[in-house]
N, C-alpha and C positions, 0 to 999 in steps of 0.2 A: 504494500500500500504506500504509495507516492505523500511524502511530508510535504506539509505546507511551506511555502514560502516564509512565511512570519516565523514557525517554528525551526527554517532552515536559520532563518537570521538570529536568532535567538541562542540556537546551537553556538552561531560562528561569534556571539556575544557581539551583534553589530545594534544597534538602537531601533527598536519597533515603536512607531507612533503611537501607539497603546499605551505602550511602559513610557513614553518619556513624561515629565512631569514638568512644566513650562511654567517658571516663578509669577505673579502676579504682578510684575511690572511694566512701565510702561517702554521703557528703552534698556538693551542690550547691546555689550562690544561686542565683538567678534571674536574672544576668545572664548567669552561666555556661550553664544552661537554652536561654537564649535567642540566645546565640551557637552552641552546640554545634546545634540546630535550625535553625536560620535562622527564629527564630520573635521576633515581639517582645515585653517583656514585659506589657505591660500587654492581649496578647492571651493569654497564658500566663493571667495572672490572670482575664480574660472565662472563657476555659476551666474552668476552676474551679467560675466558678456554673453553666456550662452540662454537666459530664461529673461525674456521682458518683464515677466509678471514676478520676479525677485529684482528688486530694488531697495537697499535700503536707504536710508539717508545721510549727512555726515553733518556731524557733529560744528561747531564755530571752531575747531581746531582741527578740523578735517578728519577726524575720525568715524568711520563705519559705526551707525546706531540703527542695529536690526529691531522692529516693531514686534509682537505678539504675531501678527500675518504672517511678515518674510517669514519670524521662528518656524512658523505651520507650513509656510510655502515651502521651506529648506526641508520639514520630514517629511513633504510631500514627493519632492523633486527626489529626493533619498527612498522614498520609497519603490515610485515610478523605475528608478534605474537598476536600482541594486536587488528589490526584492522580486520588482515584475519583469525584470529583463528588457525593458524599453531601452536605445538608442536614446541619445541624446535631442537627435533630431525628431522621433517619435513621443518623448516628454515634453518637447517643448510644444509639439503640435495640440495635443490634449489639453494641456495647462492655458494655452493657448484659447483654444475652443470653449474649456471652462469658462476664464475669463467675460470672454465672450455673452454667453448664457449668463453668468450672474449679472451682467453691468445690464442687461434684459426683464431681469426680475426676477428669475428661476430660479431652482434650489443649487443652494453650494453643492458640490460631488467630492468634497473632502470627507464626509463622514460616510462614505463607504462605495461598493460600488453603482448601486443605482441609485444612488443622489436622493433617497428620503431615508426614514429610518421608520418605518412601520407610521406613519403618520403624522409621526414629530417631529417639530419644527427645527431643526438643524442647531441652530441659534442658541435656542432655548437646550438641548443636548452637551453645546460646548459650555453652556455655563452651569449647569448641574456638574458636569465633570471637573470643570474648576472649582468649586465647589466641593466635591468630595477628594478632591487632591490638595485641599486646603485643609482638609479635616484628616487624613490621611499625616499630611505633615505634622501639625500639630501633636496627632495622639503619638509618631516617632518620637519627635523630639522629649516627650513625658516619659517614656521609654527606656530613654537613655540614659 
């Protein structure tokens, strides 16, 4: 019986959007980024010339400040390549096309593959999960 992708990644100890846990801030460096992802930076920055829809912004010192998005866009792009085996050029097309559909009105297609989740509003899903990743943190650190 053929393993999943997530559980191949998981094996190989690489970051699955599931398990990563995204601080409740409003701006992030780039090392931050690239720790929170298990991504490195200078392929964070590759991604950049190669995904329109990852752009972060810089800082009044010229420093990369990734948003709460890029964060999601980067386990996205990481996901697309590494778990689904997409080309680069075939990630960007999709990410691409998403774009496309939300700036539309349509549902985001980050929380899974057919773009709803039994009814519920995507939205409202990402912030119950922040939310219990807030309460997750919390009872750790009482733990410790």
């Amino acid at each position: 019986m053929p393993k999943s992708s997530t559980a191949r990644a998981r094996r190989r100890g690489q970051a699955v959007s599931e398990d990563v846990f995204i601080p409740d801030k409003l701006y992030f460096r780039i090392g931050e980024v690239s720790r929170l992802t298990h991504t490195k930076a200078y392929v964070l920055r590759y991604w950049e010339t190669e995904f329109p829809t990852l752009h972060p912004g810089k800082s009044s010192t010229g420093h990369r400040v990734y948003r709460r998005r890029d964060v999601e866009m980067v386990l996205e792009i990481r996901r697309l390549l590494y778990s689904q085996g997409f080309t680069i050029d075939g990630a960007r097309k999709l990410l691409a096309g998403q774009s496309s559909r939300d700036k539309s009105g349509q549902r985001h297609l980050f929380q899974g593959h057919s773009g709803t989740a039994s009814g519920v509003d995507a939205p409202r899903l990402r912030e119950i999960r922040r939310e219990l990743q807030g309460i997750l943190s919390i009872l750790s650190r009482k733990l410790r």
